[in-house]
BALOBA-1460 file (C-alpha; in Angstrom, 3 decimals):
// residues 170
<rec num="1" residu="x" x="125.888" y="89.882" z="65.006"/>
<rec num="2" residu="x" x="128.452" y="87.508" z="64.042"/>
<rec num="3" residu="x" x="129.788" y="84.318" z="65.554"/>
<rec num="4" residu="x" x="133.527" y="84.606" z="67.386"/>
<rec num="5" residu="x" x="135.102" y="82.737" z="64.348"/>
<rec num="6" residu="x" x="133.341" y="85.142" z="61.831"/>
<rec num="7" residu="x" x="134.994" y="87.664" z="63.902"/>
<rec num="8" residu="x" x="138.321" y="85.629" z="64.124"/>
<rec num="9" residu="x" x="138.665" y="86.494" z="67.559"/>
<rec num="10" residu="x" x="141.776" y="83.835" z="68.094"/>
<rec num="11" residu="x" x="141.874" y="84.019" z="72.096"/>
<rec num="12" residu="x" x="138.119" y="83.315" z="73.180"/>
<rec num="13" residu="x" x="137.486" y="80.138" z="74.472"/>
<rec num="14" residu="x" x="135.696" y="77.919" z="71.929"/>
<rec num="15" residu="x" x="135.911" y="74.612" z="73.127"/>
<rec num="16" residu="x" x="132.884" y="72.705" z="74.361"/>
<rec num="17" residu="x" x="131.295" y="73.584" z="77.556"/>
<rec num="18" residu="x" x="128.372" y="74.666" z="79.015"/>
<rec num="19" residu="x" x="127.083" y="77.804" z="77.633"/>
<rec num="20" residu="x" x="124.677" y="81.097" z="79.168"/>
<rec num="21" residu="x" x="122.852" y="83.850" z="77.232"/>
<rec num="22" residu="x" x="120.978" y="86.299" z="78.918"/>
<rec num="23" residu="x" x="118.558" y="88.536" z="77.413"/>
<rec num="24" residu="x" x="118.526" y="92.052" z="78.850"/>
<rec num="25" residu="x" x="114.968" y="94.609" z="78.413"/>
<rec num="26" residu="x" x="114.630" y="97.922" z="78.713"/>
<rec num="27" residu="x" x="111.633" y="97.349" z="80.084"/>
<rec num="28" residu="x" x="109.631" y="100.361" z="81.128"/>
<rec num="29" residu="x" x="110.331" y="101.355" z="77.277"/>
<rec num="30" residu="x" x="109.243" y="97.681" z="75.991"/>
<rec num="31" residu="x" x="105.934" y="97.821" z="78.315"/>
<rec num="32" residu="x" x="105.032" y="101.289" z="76.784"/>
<rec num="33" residu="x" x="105.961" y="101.025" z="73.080"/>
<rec num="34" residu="x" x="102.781" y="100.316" z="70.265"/>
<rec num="35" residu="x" x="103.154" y="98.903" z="67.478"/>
<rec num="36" residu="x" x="100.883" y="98.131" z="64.454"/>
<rec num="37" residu="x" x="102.085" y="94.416" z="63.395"/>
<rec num="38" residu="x" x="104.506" y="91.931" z="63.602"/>
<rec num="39" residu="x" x="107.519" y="93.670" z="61.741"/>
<rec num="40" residu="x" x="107.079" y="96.805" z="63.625"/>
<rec num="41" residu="x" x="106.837" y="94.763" z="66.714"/>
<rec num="42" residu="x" x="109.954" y="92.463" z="65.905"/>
<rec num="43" residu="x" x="111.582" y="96.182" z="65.356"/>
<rec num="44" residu="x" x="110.676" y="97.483" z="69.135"/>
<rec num="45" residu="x" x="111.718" y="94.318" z="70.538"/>
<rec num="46" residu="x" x="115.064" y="94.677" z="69.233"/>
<rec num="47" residu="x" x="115.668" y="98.409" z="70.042"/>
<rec num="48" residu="x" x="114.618" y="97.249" z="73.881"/>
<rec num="49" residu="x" x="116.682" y="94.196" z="74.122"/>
<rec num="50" residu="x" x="120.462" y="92.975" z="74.175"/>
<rec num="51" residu="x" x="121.529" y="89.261" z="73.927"/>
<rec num="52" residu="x" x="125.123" y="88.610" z="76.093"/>
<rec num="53" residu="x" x="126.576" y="85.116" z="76.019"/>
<rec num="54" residu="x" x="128.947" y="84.116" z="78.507"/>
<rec num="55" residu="x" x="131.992" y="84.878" z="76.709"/>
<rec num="56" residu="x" x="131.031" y="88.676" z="76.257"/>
<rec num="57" residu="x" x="129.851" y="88.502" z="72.341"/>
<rec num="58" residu="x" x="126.964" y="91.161" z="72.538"/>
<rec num="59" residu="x" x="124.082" y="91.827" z="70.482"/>
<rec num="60" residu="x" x="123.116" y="95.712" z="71.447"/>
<rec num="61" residu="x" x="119.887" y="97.247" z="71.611"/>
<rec num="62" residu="x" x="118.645" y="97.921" z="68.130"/>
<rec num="63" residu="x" x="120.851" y="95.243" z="66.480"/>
<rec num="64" residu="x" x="118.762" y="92.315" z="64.612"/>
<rec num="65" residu="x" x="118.563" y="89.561" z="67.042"/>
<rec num="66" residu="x" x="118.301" y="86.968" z="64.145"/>
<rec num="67" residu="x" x="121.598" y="87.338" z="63.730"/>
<rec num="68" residu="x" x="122.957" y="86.634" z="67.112"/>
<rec num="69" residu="x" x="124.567" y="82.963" z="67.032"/>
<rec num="70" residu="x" x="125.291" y="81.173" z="69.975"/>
<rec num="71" residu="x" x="127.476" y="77.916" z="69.731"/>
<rec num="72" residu="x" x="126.232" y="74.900" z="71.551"/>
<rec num="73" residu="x" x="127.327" y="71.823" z="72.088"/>
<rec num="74" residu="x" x="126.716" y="68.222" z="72.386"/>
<rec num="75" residu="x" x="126.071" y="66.203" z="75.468"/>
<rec num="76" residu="x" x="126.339" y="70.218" z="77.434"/>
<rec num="77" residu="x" x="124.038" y="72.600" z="78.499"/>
<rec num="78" residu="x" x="122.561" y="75.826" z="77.696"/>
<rec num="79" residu="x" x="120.834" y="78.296" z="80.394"/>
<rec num="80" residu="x" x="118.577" y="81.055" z="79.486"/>
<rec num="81" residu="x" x="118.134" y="84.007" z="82.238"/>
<rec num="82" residu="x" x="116.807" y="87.718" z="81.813"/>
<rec num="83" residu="x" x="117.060" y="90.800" z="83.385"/>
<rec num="84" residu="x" x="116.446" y="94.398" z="83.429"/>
<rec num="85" residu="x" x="118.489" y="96.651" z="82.007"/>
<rec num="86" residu="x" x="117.984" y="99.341" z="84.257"/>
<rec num="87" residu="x" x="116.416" y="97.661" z="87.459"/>
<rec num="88" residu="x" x="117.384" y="100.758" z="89.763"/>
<rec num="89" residu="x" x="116.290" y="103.336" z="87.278"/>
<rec num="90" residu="x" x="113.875" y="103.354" z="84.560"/>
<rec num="91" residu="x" x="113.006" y="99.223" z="85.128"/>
<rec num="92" residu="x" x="112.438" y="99.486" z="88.685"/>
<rec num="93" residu="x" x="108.793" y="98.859" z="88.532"/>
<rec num="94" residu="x" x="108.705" y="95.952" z="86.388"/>
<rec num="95" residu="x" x="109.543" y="92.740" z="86.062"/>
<rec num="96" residu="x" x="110.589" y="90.322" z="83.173"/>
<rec num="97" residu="x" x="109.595" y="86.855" z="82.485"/>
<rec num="98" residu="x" x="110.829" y="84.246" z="80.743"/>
<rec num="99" residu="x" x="108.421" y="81.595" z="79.217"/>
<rec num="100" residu="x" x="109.439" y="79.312" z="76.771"/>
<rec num="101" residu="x" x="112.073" y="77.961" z="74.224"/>
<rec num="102" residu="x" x="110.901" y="76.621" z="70.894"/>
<rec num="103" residu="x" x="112.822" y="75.416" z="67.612"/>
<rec num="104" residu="x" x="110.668" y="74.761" z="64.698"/>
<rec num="105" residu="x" x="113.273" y="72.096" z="62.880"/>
<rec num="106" residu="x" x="112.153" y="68.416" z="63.224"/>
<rec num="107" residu="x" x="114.442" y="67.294" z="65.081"/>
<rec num="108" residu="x" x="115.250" y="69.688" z="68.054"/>
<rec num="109" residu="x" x="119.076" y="70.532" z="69.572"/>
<rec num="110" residu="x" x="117.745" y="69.930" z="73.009"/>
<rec num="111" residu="x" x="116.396" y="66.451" z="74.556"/>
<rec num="112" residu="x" x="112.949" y="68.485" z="74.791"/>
<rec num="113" residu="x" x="111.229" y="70.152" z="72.067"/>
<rec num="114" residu="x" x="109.458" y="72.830" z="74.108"/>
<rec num="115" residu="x" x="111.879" y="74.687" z="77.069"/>
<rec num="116" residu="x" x="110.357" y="75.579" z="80.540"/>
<rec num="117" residu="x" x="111.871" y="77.836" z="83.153"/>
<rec num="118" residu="x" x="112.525" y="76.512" z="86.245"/>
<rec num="119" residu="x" x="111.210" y="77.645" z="89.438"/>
<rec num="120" residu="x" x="114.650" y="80.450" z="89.417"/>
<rec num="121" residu="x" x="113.205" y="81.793" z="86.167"/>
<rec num="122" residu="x" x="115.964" y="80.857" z="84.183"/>
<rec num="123" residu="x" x="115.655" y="78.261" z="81.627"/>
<rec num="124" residu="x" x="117.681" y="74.973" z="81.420"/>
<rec num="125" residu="x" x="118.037" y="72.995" z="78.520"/>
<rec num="126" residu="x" x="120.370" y="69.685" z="77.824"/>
<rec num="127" residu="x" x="121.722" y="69.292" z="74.246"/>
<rec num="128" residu="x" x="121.536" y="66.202" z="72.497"/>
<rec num="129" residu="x" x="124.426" y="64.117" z="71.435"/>
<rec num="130" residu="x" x="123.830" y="63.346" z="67.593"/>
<rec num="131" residu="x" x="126.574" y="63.276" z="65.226"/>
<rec num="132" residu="x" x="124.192" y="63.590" z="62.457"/>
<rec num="133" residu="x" x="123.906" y="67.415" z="63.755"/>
<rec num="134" residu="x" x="127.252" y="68.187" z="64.067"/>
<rec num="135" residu="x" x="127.625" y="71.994" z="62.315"/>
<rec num="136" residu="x" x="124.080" y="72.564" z="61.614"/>
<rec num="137" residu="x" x="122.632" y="76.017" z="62.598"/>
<rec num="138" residu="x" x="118.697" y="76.728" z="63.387"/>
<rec num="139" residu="x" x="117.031" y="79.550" z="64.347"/>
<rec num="140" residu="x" x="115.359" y="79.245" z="67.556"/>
<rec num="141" residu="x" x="112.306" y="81.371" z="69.857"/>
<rec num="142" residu="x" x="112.888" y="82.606" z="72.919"/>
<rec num="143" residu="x" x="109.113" y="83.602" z="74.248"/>
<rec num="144" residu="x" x="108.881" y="85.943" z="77.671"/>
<rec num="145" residu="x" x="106.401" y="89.286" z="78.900"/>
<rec num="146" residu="x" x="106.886" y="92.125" z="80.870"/>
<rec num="147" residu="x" x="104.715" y="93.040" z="83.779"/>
<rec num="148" residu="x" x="104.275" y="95.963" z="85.975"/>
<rec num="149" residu="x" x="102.162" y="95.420" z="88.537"/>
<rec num="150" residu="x" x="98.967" y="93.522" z="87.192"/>
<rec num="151" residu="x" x="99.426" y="94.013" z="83.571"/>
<rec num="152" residu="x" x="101.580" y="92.169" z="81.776"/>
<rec num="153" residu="x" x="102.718" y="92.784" z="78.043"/>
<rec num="154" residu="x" x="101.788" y="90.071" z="75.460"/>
<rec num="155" residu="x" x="103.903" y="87.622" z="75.028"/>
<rec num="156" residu="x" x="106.987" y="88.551" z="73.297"/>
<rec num="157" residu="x" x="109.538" y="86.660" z="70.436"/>
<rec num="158" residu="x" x="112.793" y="87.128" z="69.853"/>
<rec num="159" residu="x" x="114.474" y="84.656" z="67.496"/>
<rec num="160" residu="x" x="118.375" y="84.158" z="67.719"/>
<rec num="161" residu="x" x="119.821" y="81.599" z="66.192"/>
<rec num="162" residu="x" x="121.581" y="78.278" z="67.362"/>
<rec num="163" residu="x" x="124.782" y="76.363" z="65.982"/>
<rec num="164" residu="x" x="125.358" y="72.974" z="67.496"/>
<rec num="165" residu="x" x="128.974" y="71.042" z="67.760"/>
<rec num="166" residu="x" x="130.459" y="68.139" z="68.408"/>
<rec num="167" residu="x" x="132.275" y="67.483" z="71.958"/>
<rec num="168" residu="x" x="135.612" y="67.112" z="71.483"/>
<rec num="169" residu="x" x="137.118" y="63.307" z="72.242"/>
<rec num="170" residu="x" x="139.269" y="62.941" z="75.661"/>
């Protein structure tokens, strides 16, 4: 998936503000695939999940999350929530969990390295204000599970990636 200015979508807001992704599962079908190893794994997770930021850029179910970029920027926040995709149909008996945020780069976006949810589930994280970062692009790791019941999945990646930018000057 491409950025908005790949796209050269003039009229979406770009400016700095806070930003929201949510990661959607198709749970009942995530919960119940196999898989052998990693790449056929990183394959089921994204046939079962869809990354929406809050100004409607989508990445649907079977795209290559990698390629998902959401802009952040400085001195703002992000927030992290998930949901099910079908929570009166198909998802109705399970539930999905977010547990972490990780970036592997030495110096991290966010004025923590590791990112927590909260006690809503959703996961808050404040972006740091260095000019030296301005433009740079990371890939990131959002970790969460999928329970029904007592069972839970394993813990699942999925590994968008991040741009960071400057706040404009009042």
């Amino acid at each position: 998936m491409e950025t908005k200015e790949q796209h050269g979508y003039p009229n979406l807001d770009v400016g700095p503000k806070n930003r929201n992704l949510t990661i959607i599962v198709k749970a009942n079908q995530l919960f119940n695939s196999h898989y052998q190893n990693p790449t056929e794994r990183d394959k089921v997770i994204d046939n079962c999940t869809s990354l929406l930021d809050d100004e409607g850029l989508e990445s649907a179910y079977g795209d290559n999350n990698r390629n998902f970029t959401t802009i952040i920027y400085m001195d703002y926040n992000m927030i992290w929530e998930i949901a099910l995709a079908d929570p009166s149909g198909k998802d109705k008996d399970y539930k999905v969990h977010l547990v972490d945020i990780t970036q592997d780069s030495a110096e991290s976006f966010f004025t923590q390295k590791v990112l927590r949810p909260e006690r809503d589930g959703n996961i808050y994280g404040k972006v740091v204000d260095k000019i030296n970062l301005d433009g740079k692009e990371e890939d990131y790791t959002i970790h969460f599970y999928v329970s029904k019941g007592r069972e839970s999945s394993p813990v699942l990646p999925i590994d968008p990636k991040l741009q960071i930018r400057k706040r404009l000057s009042n």
